[in-house]
N, C-alpha and C positions, 0 to 999 in steps of 0.2 A: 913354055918356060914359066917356072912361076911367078908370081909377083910377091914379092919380098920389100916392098915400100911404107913399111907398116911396124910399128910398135908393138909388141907383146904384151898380151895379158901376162902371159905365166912368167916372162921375165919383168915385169912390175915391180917397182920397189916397196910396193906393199905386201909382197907375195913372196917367200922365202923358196917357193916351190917345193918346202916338206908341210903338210898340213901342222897346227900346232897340236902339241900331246894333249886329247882331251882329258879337262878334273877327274879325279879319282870319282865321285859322284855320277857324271854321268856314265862310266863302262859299267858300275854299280845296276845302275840304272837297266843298260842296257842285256846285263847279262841275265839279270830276274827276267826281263823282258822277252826273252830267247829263251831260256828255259822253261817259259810258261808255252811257247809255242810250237818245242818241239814234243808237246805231250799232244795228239791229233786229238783224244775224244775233250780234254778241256779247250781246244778249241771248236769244238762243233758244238759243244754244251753255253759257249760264251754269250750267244744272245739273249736262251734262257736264264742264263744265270744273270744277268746284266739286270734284262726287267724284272725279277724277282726281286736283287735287290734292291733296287732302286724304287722299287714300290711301297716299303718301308721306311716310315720317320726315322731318319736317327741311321738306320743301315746305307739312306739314300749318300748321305751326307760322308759318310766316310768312305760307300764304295767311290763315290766322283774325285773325293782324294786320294784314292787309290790309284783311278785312270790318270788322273791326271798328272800324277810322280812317276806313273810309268809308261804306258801305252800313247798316253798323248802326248808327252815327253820326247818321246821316241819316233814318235809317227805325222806329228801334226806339227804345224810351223807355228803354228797363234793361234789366236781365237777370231782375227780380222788380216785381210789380206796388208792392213798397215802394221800390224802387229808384228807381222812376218819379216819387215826390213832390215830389222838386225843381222837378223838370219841371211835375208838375202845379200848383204850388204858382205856378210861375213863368207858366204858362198863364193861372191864374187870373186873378193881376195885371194881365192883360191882356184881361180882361174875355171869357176863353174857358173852356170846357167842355171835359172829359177824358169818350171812351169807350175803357173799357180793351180791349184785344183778348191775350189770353193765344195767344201762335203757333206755341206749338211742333207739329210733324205728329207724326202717330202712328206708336210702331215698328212696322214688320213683324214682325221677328221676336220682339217680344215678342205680338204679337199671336198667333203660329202656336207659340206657346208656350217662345221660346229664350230668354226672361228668364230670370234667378234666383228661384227660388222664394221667397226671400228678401224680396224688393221687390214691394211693389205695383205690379199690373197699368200702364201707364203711362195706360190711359184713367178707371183709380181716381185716379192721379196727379190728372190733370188735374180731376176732382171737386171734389178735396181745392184744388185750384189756384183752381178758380169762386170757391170758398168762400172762399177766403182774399181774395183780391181782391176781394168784394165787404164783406168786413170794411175792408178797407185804404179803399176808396171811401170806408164808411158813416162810417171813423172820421173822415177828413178831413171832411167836408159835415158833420160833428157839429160841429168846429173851426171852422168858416164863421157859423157862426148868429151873428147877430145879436141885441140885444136887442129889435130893432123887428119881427123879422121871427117866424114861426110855424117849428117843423121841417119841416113837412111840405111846404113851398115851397123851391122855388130852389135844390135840390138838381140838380148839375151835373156829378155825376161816377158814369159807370153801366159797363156791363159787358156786352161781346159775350161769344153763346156760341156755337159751332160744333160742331155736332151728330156731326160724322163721328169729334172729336178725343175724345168720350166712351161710345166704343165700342169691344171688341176690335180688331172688324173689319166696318168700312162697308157691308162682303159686304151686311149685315141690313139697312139702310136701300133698297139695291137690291134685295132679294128685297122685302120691303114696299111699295117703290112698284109693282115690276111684279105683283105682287099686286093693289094697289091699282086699277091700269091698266086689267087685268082684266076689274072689276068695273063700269066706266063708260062709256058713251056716248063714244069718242075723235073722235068726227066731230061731237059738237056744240062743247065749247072746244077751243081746241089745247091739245097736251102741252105741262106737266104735268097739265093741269086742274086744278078746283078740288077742296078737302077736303070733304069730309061729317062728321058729325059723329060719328058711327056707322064712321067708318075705324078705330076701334081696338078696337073689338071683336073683334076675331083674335085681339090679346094675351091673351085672357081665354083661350083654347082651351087645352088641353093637347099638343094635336098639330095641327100645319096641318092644313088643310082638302083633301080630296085633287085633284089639280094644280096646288096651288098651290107654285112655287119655294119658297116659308118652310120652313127647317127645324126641328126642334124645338130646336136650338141657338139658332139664331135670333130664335123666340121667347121664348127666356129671355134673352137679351143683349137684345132692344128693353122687356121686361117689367122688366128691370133697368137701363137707360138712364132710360124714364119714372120710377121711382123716386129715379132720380138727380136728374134735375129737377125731381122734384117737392122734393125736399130742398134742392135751389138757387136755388128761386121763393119757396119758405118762407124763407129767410136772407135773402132780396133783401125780402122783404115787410118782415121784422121792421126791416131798417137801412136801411128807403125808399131801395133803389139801383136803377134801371129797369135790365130784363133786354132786350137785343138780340140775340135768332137771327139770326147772320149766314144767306145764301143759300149755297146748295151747287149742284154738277153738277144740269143735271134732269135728270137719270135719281135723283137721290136726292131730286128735291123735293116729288112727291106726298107721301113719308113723312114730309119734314119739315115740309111743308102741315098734313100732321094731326096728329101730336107738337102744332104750334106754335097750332093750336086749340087745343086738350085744353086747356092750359095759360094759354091765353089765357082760354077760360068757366071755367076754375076759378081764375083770381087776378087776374082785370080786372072782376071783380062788384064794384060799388057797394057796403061794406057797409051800407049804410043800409036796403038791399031794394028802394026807390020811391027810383027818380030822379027828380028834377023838372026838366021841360025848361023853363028861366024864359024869355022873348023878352029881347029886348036891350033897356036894358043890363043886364050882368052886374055883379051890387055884389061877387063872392065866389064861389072856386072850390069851396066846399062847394055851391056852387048846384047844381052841375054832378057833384059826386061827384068823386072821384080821377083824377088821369091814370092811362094806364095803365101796369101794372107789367112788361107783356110785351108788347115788338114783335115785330112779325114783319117778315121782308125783299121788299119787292116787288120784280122785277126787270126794268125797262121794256120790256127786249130782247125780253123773250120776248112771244110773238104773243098768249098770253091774257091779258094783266093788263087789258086794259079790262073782260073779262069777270069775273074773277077780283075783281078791286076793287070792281064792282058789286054781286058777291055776297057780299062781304064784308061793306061797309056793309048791308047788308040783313040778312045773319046777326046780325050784334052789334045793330041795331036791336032786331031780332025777339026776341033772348034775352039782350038787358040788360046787355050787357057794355061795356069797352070797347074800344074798337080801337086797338091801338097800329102804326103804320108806318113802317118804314127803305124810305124810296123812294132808289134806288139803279137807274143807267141802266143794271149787270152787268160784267161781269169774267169770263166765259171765254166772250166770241162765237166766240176760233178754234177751240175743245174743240169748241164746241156745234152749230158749223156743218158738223165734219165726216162722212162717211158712214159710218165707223168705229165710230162713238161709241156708245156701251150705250145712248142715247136712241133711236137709229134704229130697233131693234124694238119700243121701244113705241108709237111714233107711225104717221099714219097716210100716205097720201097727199095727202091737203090738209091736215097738219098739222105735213109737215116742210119743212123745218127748224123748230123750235119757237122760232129767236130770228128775228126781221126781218134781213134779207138788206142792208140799207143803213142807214147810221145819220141818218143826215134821219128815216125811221120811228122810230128809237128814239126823238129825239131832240120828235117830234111826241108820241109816246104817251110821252114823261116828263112835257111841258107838259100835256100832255092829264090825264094822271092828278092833277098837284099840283096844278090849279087845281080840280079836284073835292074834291080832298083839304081847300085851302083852304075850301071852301063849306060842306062838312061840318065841319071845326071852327066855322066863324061861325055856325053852325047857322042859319039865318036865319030858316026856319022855325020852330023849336023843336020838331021831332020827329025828327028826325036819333040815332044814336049819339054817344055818347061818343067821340072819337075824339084821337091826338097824334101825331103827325108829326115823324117825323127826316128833312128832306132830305138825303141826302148826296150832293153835284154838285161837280165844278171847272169845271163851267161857270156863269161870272158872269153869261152873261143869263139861264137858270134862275133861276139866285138872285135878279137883279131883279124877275125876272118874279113868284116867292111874297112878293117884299117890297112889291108893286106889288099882288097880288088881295088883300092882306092891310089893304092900305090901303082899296081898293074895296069890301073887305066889310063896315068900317066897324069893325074892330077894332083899325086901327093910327091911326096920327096922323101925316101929316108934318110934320114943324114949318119953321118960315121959314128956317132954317140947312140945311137939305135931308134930317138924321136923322129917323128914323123910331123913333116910341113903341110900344109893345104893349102893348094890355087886358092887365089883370093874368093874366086867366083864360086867354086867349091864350097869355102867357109862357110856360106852364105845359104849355102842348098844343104849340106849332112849334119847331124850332131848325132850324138847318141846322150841316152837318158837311163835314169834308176829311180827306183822312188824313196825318196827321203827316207833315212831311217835303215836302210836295208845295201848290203854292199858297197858299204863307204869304203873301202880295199880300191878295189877297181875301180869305183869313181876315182879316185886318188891318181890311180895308173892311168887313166885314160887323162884327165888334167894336167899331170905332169909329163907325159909321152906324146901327146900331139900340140903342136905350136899351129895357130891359127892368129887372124886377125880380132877372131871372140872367143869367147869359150865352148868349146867343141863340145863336153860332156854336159848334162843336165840333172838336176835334182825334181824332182816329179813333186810337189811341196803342199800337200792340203791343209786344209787350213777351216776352221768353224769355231761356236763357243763351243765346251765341253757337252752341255746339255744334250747337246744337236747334232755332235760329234760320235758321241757312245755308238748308235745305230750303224753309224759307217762303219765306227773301227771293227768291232764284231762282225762285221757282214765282208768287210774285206781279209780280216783275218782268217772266212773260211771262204773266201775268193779264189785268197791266195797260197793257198795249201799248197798249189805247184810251184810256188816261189818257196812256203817255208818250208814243205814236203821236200824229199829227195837228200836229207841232209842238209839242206841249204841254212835252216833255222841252228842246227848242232853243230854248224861249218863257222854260222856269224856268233854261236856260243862260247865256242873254243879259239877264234881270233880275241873277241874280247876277254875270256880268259887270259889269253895271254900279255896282252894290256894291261891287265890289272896285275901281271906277277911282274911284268915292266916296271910296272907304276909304283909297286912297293921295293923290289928288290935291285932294281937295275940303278947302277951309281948316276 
């Protein structure tokens, strides 16, 4: 039965539950914005042209006013994670979920050591950055509570981390995975494989192990990264803000496979010690123990996750934790498909290319993975893991399809107006996500079509100054060519055209 003891976001007297007509300026905004991206070769030209101009006096200055009226406009929430609260605040209202994404790259050459001594390292920066942002989260969702509701619920605003951006130099994360590589069976899953648990026992060493790539820099920069995180899973625990490992390059994911264990059995334990797996229904998410506090990123493309997810749920079974999940279909299949690629030595012959070669496959093993995912949270059995799930998809039959097993599992409710309700305990384990900027349509639909005790959908919200921003936007704009690729870019063109003939013509 569900529990229905609970105030609505979306029926909130802040929240009309139609989003408001955005100003004439920004569809403006967004339509240049689309059309610049449904041209593929001006987007693959965009880094070169970026640093070209920005290399010149005078051109620098007007291209940064350029991004920043359009693409940063469009794609970035601020220049600072407090910057961003408007936005978030205004998200809310609309019955949506902020995850932060801090996007600045990492220097080189402060990496190879041409900073000022003066200034912390820029991957301490970005430490000092998680932290802050995950204060700026906690304070808001402190600001949200309710009289009716407990803290420890309905907290809706979390924070990706990216493993490459808190490091000198990522060098380390590739000498550890191919390390890692190594040491396993590459012809039973494909590359990257799965983690063990026992992967970080290297760190402990003094001096790599001999043939192994690690060098003893190395291990002091990944011995000093774990450290960091352990200090920004502690801060995330104390102001209940959920932590999301974004996905990297695989040739860097083995390492980030095991980092994002470690981290996972040591702050997704129950503290209670004995969990009780109660059968349905569910009266209370104490029943169940804590969501969890660290996700990790599945990424559908690549050819092991059906193995990889199986053994996942099996690991966190077996050792009491929980499982936290950002399923995500991936973002560099052209990096990862080519022969070039730092992946290609470590894989095998029947294990390359490590992504599926046509997206009808990813596209199968995204369905294929959420609807397990789904099963395992309804636990049906009651011996299942703990498990919480972040869909992140712009594609709407996905979406239907997790709001569809969720109902079959007996955890959601349709109701006779066609929206969909959530167990409370449920609430607390699915959302689904989009990234700012992109398919505001179906965010809309999923806000206004499921009722929860929080906000079920999310906005994916990056955020840096412009300077430090350019590098990302360009680098994700040809990330995400499977996003704007396929018509999706000519799809959100022609929506906001139509916006704009709304906007002028309609009484």
């Amino acid at each position: 039965m569900l529990g229905l003891g609970y105030s609505l976001y979306a029926d909130a007297p802040s929240s009309s539950g139609e989003r408001p007509r955005p100003p004439l300026s920004k569809l403006i905004t967004s339509y240049v914005v689309y059309s610049m991206c449904s041209i593929p070769g001006l987007v693959d030209a965009s880094p070169a042209l970026l640093a070209f101009c920005t290399s010149i006096p005078g051109l620098r200055q007007l291209t940064e006013a350029f991004v920043r009226a359009t693409f940063f406009t469009q794609f970035v929430g601020g220049d600072t994670a407090r910057a961003c609260l408007p936005l978030v605040r205004k998200l809310r209202a609309e019955n949506k979920g902020t995850l932060f994404a801090y996007s600045v790259e990492a220097d080189e050459g402060e990496a190879t050591g041409a900073a000022s001594s003066t200034r912390k390292p820029a991957h301490k920066r970005a430490v000092q950055e998680m932290i802050r942002t995950i204060d700026v989260a906690g304070d808001f969702e402190d600001s949200q509570i309710h009289a009716d509701e407990t803290s420890g619920s309905g907290r809706r605003t979390w924070v990706a981390v990216k493993l490459t951006a808190l490091l000198p130099n990522p060098i380390a994360l590739l000498n550890l995975s191919i390390h890692l590589t190594s040491l396993r069976n590459r012809d039973s899953i494909p590359f990257p494989g799965c983690p063990r648990a026992d992967d970080l026992a290297v760190l402990k060493l003094n001096q790599p192990p001999p043939g192994s790539p690690l060098s003893t820099q190395d291990l002091v920069d990944l011995r000093d990264l774990h450290e960091d995180l352990i200090q920004i899973c502690t801060r995330a625990r104390a102001r209940d803000v959920r932590l999301i490992v974004d996905a990297e390059y695989s040739w860097y994911q083995p390492a980030v496979d095991s980092i994002s264990l470690s981290l996972m059995r040591e702050f997704n334990k129950d503290p209670s010690a004995t969990l009780r797996w109660l059968p349905r229904p569910f009266s209370s998410s104490a029943q169940l123990g804590p969501p969890p506090l660290v996700y990790v990123t599945f990424q559908a493309y690549l050819r092991r996750t059906p193995e990889y997810l199986a053994q996942s749920l099996q690991d966190a079974a077996s050792n009491r934790f929980a499982l936290g999940i950002k399923l995500v279909r991936g973002a560099y299949h052209e990096q990862e498909a080519k022969p070039d690629s730092p992946a290609f030595p470590l894989t095998t012959t029947t294990s390359w290319p490590p992504v599926f070669t046509n997206k009808a496959d990813t596209d199968r093993c995204y369905d294929a993975a959420a609807a397990e995912l789904v099963r395992a949270v309804a636990n049906a059995d009651g011996r299942g893991p703990r498990v919480g799930v972040l869909f992140g998809s712009h594609n709407s039959g996905s979406c239907a399809k997790v709001i569809d097993a969720l109902v079959e599992a007996g955890v959601a409710l349709r109701e006779e107006d066609g929206t969909v309700r959530l167990d409370d305990v449920v609430a607390e384990r699915v959302s689904v996500a989009q990234l700012y900027g992109m398919s505001d349509t179906l965010t809309d639909h999923l806000a206004k079509s499921v009722k929860a005790r929080a906000p079920f959908v999310f906005k994916y919200v990056p955020y840096g100054a412009l300077s430090e921003v350019m590098p990302y936007l360009s680098r994700r704009a040809i990330e995400n060519k499977s996003i704007l690729g396929s018509g999706q870019a000519a799809k959100e063109r022609k929506q906001t055209f139509d916006a704009i003939w709304q906007h002028l013509f309609s009484k």
